[in-house]
C-alpha positions, -999 to 999 in steps of 0.1 A, spaced: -178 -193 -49 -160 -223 -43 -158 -244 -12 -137 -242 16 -121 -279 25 -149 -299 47 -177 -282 33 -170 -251 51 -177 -216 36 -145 -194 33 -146 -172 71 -162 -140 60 -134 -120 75 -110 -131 45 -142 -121 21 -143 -86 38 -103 -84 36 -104 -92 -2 -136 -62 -7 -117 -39 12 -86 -46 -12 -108 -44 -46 -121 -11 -32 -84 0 -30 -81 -12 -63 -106 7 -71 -93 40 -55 -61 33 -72 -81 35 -105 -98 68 -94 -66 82 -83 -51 76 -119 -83 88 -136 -84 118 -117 -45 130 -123 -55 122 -165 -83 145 -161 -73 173 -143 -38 168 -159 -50 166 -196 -80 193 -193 -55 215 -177 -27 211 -211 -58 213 -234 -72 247 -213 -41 260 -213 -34 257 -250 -64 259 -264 -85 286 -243 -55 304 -228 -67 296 -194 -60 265 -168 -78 252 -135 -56 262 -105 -67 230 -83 -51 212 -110 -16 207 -98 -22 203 -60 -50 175 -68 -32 157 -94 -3 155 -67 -23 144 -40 -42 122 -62 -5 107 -71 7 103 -34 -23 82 -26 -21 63 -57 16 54 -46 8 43 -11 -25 28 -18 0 8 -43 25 1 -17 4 -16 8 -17 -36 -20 15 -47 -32 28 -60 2 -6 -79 4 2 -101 -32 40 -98 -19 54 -83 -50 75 -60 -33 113 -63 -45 127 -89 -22 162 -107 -28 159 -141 -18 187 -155 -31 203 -165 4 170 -179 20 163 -198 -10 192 -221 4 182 -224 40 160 -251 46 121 -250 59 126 -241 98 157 -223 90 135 -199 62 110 -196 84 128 -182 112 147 -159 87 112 -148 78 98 -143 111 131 -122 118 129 -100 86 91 -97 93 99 -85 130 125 -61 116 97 -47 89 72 -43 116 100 -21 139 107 -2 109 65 5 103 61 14 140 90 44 135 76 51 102 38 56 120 50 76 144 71 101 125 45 103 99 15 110 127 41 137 138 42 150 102 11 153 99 2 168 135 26 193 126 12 195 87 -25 201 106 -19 243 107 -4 243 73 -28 248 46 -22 238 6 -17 272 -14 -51 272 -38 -72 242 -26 -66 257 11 -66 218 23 -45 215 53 -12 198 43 -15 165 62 -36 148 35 -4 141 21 10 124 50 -25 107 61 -14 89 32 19 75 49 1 71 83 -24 52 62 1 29 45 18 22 73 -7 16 96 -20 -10 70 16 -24 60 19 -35 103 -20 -50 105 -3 -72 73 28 -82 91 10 -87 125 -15 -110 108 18 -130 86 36 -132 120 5 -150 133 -1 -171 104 37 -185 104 34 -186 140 4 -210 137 28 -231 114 8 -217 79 27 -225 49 53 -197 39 38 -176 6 63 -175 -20 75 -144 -26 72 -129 -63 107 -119 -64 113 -158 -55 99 -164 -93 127 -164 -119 109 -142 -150 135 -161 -174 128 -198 -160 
C-alpha cells in the first residue's frame, strides 16, 4: 500500500470504489466464462450427443448484455471511451476545462433520459417473461438502468472534482498510439 502525501492513508472511500470495480472486473470475467461454457457445451451437445441445453441461448445473451454494460461503465471510469479531442487539445487550461464541464453536463442530461427510458423499459419488460428460462425480460434492461445509473454517479463525482479545481485526467483517446 503506498502512502498518501502527509502521511495520510488513501480515504477508504476511493479503496471501496476500486473493490467495487475489481468485482466488476470480475463479473465481466464470469460473464465471458459463462457464454464459452454454455456456448461451447451446447456446439459439442449438439454435435456430438444430438441433443443441446435450451437455457443456452437466452443465458449466453444475457450473460453478453451484462458483459457489454458492465464494460461500458468500467470503461468510462479508466476514460477509454472513444473521445475526439482534437479541438480541445488547442484550447488552453480554463478554456478545456470549461469545455469539459460542458461536455460533462451534456453526458449527464443524456444519462438522465437514458435512466428514465430504460426504468420504463423495464417496468414495461416486468410482465413479459424470457421463452425457456421464464425470467422476466427486464434483466436485460436492469442492465442499462444499471449502467446508466453508474455512468451519472461517475460524471456527478468528475463534475465535483473539476469543480474543486482537480487536475483534468487525460483522456485515452488524447494518447497518440503512433507517437
Amino acid at each position: 500500500m503506498q502512502n498518501a502525501p502527509n502521511g495520510v492513508a488513501p480515504r477508504s472511500g476511493a479503496r471501496a470504489l476500486d473493490l467495487i470495480f475489481r468485482a466488476q472486473s470480475w463479473l465481466m470475467v464470469a460473464c465471458l466464462v459463462v457464454m464459452v461454457v454454455l456456448l461451447f457445451g451446447n456446439v459439442a451437445l449438439r454435435y456430438l450427443f444430438n441433443s443441446g441445453i435450451n437455457v443456452s441461448d437466452e443465458l449466453s445473451r444475457l450473460a453478453f448484455v451484462w458483459l457489454i454494460f458492465i464494460g461500458s461503465v468500467l470503461a468510462m471510469r479508466t476514460g477509454t471511451h472513444m473521445g475526439v479531442t482534437m479541438l480541445v487539445e488547442r484550447f488552453g487550461p480554463g478554456a478545456r476545462r470549461v469545455s469539459h464541464l460542458f461536455c460533462q453536463v451534456l453526458i449527464l442530461a443524456v444519462l438522465c433520459m437514458w435512466i428514465k427510458g430504460s426504468w420504463q423499459q423495464a417496468v414495461i419488460n416486468m410482465g413479459t417473461t424470457l421463452p425457456v428460462t421464464g425470467l422476466p425480460a427486464a434483466v436485460f434492461d436492469a442492465a442499462c438502468v444499471y449502467a446508466a445509473v453508474a455512468m451519472a454517479l461517475l460524471v456527478v463525482a468528475d463534475i465535483v472534482l473539476t469543480l474543486s479545481g482537480a487536475e483534468l485526467r487525460q483522456d485515452a483517446a488524447a494518447i497518440d498510439p503512433l507517437s
